[in-house]
VEXLOFI-835024 format. One record per residue (C-alpha): residue number from 1; residue in one letter; x, y, z. Coordinates in Angstrom, 1 decimal. Layout:
BEGIN
<n NUM	res A	u X	v Y	w Z> .
...
END
This chain:
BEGIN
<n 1	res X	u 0.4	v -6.6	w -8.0> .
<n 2	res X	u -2.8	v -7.0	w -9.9> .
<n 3	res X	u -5.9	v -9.2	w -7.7> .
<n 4	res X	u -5.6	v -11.9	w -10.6> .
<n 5	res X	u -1.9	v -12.3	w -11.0> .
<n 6	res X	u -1.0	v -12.5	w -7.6> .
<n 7	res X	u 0.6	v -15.9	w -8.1> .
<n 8	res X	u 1.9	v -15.0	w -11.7> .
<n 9	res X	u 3.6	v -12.0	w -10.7> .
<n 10	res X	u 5.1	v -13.2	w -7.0> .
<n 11	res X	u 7.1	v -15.7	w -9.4> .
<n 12	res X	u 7.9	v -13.6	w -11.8> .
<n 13	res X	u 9.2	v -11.1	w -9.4> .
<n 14	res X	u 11.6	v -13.8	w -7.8> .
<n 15	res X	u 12.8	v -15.5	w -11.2> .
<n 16	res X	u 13.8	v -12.1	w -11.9> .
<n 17	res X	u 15.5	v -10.9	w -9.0> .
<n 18	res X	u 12.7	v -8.8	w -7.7> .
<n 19	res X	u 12.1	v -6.7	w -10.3> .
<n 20	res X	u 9.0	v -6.1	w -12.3> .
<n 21	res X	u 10.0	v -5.0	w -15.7> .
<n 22	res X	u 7.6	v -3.5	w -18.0> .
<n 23	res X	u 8.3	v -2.7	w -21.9> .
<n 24	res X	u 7.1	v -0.5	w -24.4> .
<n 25	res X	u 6.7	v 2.6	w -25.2> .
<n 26	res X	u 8.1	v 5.9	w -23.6> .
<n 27	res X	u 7.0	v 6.4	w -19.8> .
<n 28	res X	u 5.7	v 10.1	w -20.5> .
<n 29	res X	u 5.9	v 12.4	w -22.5> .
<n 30	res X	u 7.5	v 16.1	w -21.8> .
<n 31	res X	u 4.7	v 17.4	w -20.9> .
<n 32	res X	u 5.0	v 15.5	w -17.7> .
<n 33	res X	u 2.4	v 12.3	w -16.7> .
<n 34	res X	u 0.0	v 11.3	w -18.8> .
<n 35	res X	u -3.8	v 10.8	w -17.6> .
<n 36	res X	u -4.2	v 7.1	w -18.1> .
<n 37	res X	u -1.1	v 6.2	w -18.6> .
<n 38	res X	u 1.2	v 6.6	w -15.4> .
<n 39	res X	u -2.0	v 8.3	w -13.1> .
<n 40	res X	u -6.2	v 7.1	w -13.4> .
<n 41	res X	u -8.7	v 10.1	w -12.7> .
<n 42	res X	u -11.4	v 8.9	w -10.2> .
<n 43	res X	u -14.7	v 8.8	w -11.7> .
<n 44	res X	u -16.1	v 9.3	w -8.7> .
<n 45	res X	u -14.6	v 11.3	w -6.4> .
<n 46	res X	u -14.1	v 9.4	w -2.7> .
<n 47	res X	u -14.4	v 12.1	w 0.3> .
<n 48	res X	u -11.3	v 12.2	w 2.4> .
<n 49	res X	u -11.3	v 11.6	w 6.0> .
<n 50	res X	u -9.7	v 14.7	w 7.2> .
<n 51	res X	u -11.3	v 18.2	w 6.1> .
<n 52	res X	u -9.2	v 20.1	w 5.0> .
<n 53	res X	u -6.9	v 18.1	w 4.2> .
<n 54	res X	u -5.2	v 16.5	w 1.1> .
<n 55	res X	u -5.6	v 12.9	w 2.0> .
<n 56	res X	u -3.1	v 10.2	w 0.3> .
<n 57	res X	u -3.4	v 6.9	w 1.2> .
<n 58	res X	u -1.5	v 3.5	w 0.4> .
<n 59	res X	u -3.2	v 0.8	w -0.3> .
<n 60	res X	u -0.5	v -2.4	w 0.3> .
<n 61	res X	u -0.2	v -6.0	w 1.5> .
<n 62	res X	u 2.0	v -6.9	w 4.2> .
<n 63	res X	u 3.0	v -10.0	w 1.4> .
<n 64	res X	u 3.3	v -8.1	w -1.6> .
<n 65	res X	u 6.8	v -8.2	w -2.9> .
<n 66	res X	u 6.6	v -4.8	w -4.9> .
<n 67	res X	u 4.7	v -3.2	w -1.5> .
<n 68	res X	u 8.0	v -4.0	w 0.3> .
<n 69	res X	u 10.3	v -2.6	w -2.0> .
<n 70	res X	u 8.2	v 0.7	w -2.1> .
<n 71	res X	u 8.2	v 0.8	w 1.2> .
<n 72	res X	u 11.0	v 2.7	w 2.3> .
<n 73	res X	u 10.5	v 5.4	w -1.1> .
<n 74	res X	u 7.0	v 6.2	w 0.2> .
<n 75	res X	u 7.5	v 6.3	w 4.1> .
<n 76	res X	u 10.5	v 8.9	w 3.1> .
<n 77	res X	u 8.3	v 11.1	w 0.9> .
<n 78	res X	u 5.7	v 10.8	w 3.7> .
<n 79	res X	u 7.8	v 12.0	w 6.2> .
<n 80	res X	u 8.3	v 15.0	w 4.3> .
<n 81	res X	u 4.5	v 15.9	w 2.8> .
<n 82	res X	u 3.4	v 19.5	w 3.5> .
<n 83	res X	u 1.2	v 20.8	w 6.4> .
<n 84	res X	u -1.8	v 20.6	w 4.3> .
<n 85	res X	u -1.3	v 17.0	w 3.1> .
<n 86	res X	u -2.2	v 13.6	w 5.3> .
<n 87	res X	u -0.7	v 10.0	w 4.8> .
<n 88	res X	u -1.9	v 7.0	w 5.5> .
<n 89	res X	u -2.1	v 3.1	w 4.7> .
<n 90	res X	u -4.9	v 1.0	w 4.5> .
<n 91	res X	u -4.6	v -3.0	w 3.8> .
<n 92	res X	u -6.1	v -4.6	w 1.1> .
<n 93	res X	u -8.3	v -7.6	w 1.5> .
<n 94	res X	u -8.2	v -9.5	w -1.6> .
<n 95	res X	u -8.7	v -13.2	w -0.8> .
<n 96	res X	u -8.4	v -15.2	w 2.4> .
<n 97	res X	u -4.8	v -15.2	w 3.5> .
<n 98	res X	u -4.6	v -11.4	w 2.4> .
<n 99	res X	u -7.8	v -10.9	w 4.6> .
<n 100	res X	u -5.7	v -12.7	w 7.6> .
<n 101	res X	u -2.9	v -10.1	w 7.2> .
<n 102	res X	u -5.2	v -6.9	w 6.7> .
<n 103	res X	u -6.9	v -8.0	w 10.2> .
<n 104	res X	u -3.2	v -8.4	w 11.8> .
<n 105	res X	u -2.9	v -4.5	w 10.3> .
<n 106	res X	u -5.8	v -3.6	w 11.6> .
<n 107	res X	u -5.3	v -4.8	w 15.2> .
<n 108	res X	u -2.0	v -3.0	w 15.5> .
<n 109	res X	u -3.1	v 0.3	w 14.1> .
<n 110	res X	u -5.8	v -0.3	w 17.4> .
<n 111	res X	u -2.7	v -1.0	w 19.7> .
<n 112	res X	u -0.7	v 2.0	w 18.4> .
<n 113	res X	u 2.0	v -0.7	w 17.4> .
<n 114	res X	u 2.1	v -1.0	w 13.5> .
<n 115	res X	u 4.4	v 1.7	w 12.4> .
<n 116	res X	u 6.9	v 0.4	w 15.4> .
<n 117	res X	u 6.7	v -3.2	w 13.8> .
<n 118	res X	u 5.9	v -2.9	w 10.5> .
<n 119	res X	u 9.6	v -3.9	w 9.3> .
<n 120	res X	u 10.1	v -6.6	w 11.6> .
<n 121	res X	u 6.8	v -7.8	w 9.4> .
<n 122	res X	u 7.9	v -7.0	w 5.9> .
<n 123	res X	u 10.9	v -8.7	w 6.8> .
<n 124	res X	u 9.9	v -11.6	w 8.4> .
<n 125	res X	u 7.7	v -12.7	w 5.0> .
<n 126	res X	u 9.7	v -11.6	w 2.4> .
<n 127	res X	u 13.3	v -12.5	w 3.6> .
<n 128	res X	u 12.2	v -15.1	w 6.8> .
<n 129	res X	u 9.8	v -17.0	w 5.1> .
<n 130	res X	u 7.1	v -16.6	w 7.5> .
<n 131	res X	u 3.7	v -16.9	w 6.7> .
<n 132	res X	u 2.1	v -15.1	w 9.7> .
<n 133	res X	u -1.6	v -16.0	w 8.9> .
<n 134	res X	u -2.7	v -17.5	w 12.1> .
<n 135	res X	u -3.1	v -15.5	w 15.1> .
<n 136	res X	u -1.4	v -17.7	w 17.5> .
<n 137	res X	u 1.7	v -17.2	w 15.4> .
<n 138	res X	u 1.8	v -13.5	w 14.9> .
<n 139	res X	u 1.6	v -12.8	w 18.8> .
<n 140	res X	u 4.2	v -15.1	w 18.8> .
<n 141	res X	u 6.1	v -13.2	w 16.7> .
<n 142	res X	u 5.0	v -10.3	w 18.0> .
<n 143	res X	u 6.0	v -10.6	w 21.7> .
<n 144	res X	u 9.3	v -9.5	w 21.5> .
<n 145	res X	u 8.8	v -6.7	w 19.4> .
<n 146	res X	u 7.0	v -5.2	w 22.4> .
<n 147	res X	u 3.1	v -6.2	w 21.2> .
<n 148	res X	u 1.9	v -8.0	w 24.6> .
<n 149	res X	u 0.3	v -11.5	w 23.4> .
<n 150	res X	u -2.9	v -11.5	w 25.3> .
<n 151	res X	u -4.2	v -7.9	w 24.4> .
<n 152	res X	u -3.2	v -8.6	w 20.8> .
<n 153	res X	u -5.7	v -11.4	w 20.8> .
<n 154	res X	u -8.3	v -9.6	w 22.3> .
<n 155	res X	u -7.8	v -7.0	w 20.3> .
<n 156	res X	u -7.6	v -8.8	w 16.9> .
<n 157	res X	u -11.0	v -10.6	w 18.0> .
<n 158	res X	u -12.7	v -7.3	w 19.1> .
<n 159	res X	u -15.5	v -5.4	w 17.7> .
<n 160	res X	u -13.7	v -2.3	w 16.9> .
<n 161	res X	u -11.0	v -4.3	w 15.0> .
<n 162	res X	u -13.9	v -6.1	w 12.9> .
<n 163	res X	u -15.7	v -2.7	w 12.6> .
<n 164	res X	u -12.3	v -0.9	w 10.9> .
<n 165	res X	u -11.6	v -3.9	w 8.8> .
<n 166	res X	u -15.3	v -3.5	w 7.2> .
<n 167	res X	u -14.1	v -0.1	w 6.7> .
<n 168	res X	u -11.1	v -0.2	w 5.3> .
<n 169	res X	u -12.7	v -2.9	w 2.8> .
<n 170	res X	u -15.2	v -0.6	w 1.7> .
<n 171	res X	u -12.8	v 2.3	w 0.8> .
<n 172	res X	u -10.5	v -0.1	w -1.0> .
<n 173	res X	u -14.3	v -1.1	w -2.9> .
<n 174	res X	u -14.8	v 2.7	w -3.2> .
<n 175	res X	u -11.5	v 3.3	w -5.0> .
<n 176	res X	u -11.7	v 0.3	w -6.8> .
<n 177	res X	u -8.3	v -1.0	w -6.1> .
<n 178	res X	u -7.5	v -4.2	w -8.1> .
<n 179	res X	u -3.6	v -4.1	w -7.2> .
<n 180	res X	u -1.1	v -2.9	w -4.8> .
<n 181	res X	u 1.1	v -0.9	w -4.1> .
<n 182	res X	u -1.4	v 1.8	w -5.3> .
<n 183	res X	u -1.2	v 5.7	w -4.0> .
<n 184	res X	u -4.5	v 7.3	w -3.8> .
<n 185	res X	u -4.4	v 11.4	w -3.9> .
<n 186	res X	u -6.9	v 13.6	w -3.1> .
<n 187	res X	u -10.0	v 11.3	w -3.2> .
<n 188	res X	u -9.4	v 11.9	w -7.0> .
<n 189	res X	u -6.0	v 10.2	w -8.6> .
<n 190	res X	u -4.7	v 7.0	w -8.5> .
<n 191	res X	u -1.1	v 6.0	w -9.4> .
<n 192	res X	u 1.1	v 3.3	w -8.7> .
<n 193	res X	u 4.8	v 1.8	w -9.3> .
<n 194	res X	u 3.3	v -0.1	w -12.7> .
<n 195	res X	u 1.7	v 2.8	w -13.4> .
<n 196	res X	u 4.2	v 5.7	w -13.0> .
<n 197	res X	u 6.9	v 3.3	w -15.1> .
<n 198	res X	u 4.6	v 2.6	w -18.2> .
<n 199	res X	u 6.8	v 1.7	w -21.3> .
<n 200	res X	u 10.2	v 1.4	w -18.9> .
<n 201	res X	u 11.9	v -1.7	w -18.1> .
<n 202	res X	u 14.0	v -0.2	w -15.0> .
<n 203	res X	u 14.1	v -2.1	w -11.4> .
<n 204	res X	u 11.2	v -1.8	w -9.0> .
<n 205	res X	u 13.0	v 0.6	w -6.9> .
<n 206	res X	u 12.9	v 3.7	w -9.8> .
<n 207	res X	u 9.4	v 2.5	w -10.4> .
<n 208	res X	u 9.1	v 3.5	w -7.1> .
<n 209	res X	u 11.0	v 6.7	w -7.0> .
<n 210	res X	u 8.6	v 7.3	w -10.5> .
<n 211	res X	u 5.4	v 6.7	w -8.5> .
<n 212	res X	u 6.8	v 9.5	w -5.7> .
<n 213	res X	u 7.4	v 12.1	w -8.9> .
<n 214	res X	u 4.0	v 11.7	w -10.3> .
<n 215	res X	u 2.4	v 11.7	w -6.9> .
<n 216	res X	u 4.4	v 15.2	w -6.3> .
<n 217	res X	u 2.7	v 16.2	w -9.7> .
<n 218	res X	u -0.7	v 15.6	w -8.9> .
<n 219	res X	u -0.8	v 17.2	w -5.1> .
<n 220	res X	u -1.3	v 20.3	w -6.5> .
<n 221	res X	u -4.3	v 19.2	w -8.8> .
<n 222	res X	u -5.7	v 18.2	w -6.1> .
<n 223	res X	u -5.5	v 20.9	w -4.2> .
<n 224	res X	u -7.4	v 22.8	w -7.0> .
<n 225	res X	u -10.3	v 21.0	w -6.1> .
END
């Protein structure tokens, strides 16, 4: 979901059942994923946060359609990543309400709570309707998935919280992320569900299980250095 068609592609999504199809010529050819096609190379390298370490990170929106689809591909590949390979997810902050959501992130990465409610949150917006972008409505929300009300407020109006929302603004500027879901490897490759499913008009779900192939092809260019 591309900054500028977040409207445009949210109804296009619905009106066909979920599923972002894309047309054209053949996704790759046998020589396996093409540069520019289903992966970008970074012109400028972005230094990972773990030395070491092979960093990939997600960039999503809790109220991206396509996000929540990939979601369960990409926490199953994560779960299996090798020793020498970290995962996480950063929110994106494209306009206001997106911001709103990205802050609610934020806060419960601080608490140690977002991986524990993250699918209570997918769900609620994309199959409960709920907008959760005021604060007095996620704690509500919240409470009974274990968040306490009254530290989640604090939190989401702390320092810190404002201090790693700056951050993780400035590495989505750094990669230059214009839509999500997007999988950064390595400081050095981008790819994404669109991406990995250039010329194929398949459902969003092998887009997905695509974008986990040509992540698995460019670990170990990254490794290389």
């Amino acid at each position: 979901m591309k900054r500028r068609e977040f409207n445009t592609l949210t109804a296009l999504s619905t009106a066909a059942g979920g599923g972002l199809l894309l047309s054209g010529a053949p996704a790759q050819a046998q020589g396996g994923p093409i540069e520019g096609r289903q992966y970008q190379r970074l012109a400028k390298p972005v230094p990972g946060s773990t030395p070491g370490k092979i960093e990939v990170i997600e960039f999503f929106w809790y109220g991206c359609p396509h996000c929540y689809v990939f979601e369960p591909t990409i926490e199953a590949w994560a779960k299996q990543l090798p020793a020498d390979v970290v995962y996480r997810k950063v929110h994106v902050a494209f306009r206001a309400n997106v911001k709103i959501h990205q802050q609610m992130f934020v806060t419960l990465e601080a608490m140690g709570k977002e991986a524990q409610v993250r699918p209570a949150i997918f769900n609620a917006i994309h199959r409960g309707g709920q907008s959760l972008t005021d604060v007095d409505a996620m704690a509500k929300f919240l409470a009974p998935l274990g968040v306490d009300p009254a530290k989640f407020k604090e939190t989401y109006n702390s320092f810190t919280v404002q201090t790693r929302v700056q951050q993780a603004t400035k590495l989505q500027d750094q990669y230059n992320i214009d839509g999500v879901p997007t999988v950064a490897i390595g400081g050095r490759f981008l790819t994404s569900p669109a991406m990995a499913g250039f010329g194929l008009r398949v459902s969003e779900e092998e887009l997905g299980q695509r974008c986990i192939a040509v992540a698995n092809f460019l670990l170990p260019l990254a490794r290389k250095g």
